[in-house]
C-alpha positions, 0 to 999 in steps of 0.5 A: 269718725275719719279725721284729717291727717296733717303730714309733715316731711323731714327732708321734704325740700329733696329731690326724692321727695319731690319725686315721690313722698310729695307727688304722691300727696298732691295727686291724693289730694282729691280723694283723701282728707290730707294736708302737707302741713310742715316741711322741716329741712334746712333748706325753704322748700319754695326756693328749689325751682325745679321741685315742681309739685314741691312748689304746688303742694305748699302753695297749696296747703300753705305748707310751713317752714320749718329750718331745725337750725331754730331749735335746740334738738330734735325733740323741740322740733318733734314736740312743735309738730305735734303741739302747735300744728297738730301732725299727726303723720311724719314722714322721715325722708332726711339723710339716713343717720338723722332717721333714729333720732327723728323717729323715736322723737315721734315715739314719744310723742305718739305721732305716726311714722313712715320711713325712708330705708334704712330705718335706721343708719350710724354716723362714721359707721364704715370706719368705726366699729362701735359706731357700725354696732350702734346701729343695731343698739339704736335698732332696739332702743327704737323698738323699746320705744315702739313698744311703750308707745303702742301701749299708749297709742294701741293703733300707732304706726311706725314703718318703712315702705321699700319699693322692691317688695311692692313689685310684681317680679319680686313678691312673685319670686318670694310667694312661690319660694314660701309655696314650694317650702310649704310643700316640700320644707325645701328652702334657699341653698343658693342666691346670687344677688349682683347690683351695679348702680353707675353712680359716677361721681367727680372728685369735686362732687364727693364733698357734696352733702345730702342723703346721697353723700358721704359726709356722714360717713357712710356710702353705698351701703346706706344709700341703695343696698339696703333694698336688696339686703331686706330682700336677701331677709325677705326671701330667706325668710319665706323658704328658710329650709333648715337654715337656722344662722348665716354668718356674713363674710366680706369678700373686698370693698372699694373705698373713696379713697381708693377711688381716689388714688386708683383714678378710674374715673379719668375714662369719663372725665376725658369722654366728657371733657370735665372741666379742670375744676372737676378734678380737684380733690376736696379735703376730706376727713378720714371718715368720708374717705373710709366709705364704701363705694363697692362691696362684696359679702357672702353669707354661710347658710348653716344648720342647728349642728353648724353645717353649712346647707347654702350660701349667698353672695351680695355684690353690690357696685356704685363704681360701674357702667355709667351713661353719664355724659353731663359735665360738672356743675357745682351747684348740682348737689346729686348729679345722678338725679339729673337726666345725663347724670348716669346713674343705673339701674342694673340688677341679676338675681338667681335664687335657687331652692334645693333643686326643685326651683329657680328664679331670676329677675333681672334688669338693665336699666337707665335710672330716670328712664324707662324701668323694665324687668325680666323675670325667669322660673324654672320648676321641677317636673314635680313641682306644680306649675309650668316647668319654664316660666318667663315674664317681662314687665316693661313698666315694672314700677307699675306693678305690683302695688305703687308707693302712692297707692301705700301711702294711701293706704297708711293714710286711711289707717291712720284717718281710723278706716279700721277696715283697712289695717294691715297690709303684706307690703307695710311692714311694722318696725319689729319685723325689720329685725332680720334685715337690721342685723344683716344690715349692722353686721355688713358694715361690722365687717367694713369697720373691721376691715378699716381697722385691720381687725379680724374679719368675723362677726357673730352668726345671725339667728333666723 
């Protein structure tokens, strides 16, 4: 017998979730058996005007309140969804450093869990190295407690959807590496992955609070490079070759204040005409302005007698191009989730794969706007297939699988649709492990740097 599946979302008044998680619920309203029964974040989803199908779906749902300044923990919270309003699906869409003690919470309390990238991220992690190693520490206490809770609740679910891996360009690239390896044993010996995301904040604006900001501690790294470290995992993983370690390298970072002393964001105060109170510098702790902004890594691909057989290079920009023409308003917390806030979409990928293959997706894109990507193939006359392929996808997010489609999908596993379970895209938490550690290792590095300690960390098994 199906059952209803009541949803709670932790941040849910957000922007973000406005634009997806709840979007999503209110258009599968008519086909599933759901209901948004709780939305917990400090702020009443209700008051944000602009959160349109925020708004309609807890209108709709008669969706409850809930601010966690009303209770001791996180657990009370927890343990309030499960006991007296009956979720039996969290989706945690908070600031990444709240995601662990939110997730393993629902663990304990066997309670379905779909997660926001990363999964799991640290307080002070750019500046502190015992808190960027913490990460991985909290990484295995969740999956402790994944195991224990499966064993009591044998169908639970607790996963992350990243978008990048539901994309026709990307799992187009990641199939055809893992065909050739199976083929030829051939694996990655080159990958470049470039990103530039145009996120131009104001001086004033770095005091702003929310997933996007750097109050916790962390920056860019926390915020949108994880996509592209999971795929850097994804990839790596579907054509391994003889790569069985890489040891990550970090090769420069731009920091807040750097940011701030090197005043590079005076060209488009002056484009702009920001207003004077734009430029005040906030006071910040030590920790806010230690975070990442810009920041460049290589991985050394090494074999089982440590000889290097490839590398890879991550470059991954906050501090680029930007279309931004809006001027500073206090009361916007994220400029970059307005139209005019300037936020980009900009991306170059080439994977190369010892000769045989190589492929490229790139895209330039406003964020807000239209999202189209290019993909480019070329094999080796040897290789089945055309020697030279090229696809542009125009409307790239519709592609692939959707997130609404995803979410669905979880939805009828957890309603028992047993037929449904299991999915390539929907990833379990024990299968993070490869993105976790490259993940922790990267902002080992930052800490490192920080603290003017060497820059080495411990290779990363495949």
């Amino acid at each position: 017998m199906k059952k209803k599946v009541n949803i709670a979302i932790i941040g849910g008044s957000g922007y973000w979730s406005d634009r997806n998680h709840n979007k999503n619920i209110l258009e599968l309203k008519d086909e599933l058996t759901i209901q948004l029964t709780a939305i917990v974040d400090p702020i009443d989803p209700r008051t944000v005007n602009i959160n349109n199908n925020t708004i309609k779906l807890c209108t709709i749902d008669n969706t409850v309140w809930i601010n966690p300044k009303d209770f001791k923990n996180t657990d009370e919270i927890i343990k309030n969804l499960k006991e007296k309003l009956d979720v039996n699906l969290v989706i945690i869409a908070s600031n990444p450093c709240a995601h662990f003690e939110y997730g393993i919470s629902c663990l304990k309390y066997g309670i379905n869990v779909i997660c926001d990238k990363p999964i799991i991220s640290n307080y002070n992690a750019s500046t502190s190295i015992a808190a960027a190693s913490h990460i991985r520490e909290q990484y295995n206490e969740l999956l402790e407690a994944y195991y224990r809770a499966r064993r009591q609740y044998p169908n639970l679910m607790f996963h992350s959807i990243l978008r990048r891996r539901s994309l026709e360009s990307f799992t187009k690239v990641a199939n055809e590496l893992n065909k050739v390896y199976k083929k030829t044993k051939a694996g990655i010996n080159n990958m470049t992955m470039l990103i530039n995301g145009g996120v131009c904040k104001l001086p004033a604006e770095l005091s702003n609070p929310g997933a996007h900001g750097y109050l916790d501690g962390v920056g860019s790294l926390s915020h949108s490079a994880y996509h592209y470290i999971d795929a850097i995992a994804w990839f790596v993983s579907m054509a391994p070759g003889k790569t069985v370690e890489i040891v990550p390298k970090l090769n420069y970072i731009t920091r807040i204040n750097d940011y701030l002393d090197s005043e590079t964001y005076t060209s488009i105060v002056s484009i702009i005409n920001a207003s004077q109170d734009s430029l005040l510098k906030p006071k910040l702790s030590k920790e806010t302005l230690g975070c990442e902004l810009n920041v460049g890594f290589t991985f050394i691909m090494n074999n089982k007698e440590n000889i290097q057989v490839g590398i890879i290079s991550l470059l991954f920009n906050h501090i680029s191009f930007t279309t931004r023409i809006n001027n500073y308003d206090k009361s916007v917390r994220e400029p970059g989730d307005h139209k005019g806030g300037g936020r980009m979409s900009q991306s170059f990928i080439d994977v190369h794969q010892e000769g045989l293959q190589n492929w490229q997706i790139m895209k330039n894109n406003v964020a807000l706007g239209d999202n189209t990507i290019l993909l480019q193939g070329r094999r080796h006359p040897s290789i089945e297939g055309v020697g030279f392929e090229c696809k542009n996808y125009e409307n790239a997010y519709d592609t692939g699988i959707s997130m609404k489609e995803l979410l669905a999908h979880a939805i009828k596993y957890i309603a028992e649709e047993k037929d449904l379970i299991g999915h390539s895209v929907i990833r379990e938490l024990p299968e993070e492990r490869l993105a976790i550690d490259i993940y922790t290792s990267c902002y080992e590095l930052i800490a490192r740097e920080y603290n003017s300690e060497p820059l080495q960390v411990p290779g990363i098994k495949i």
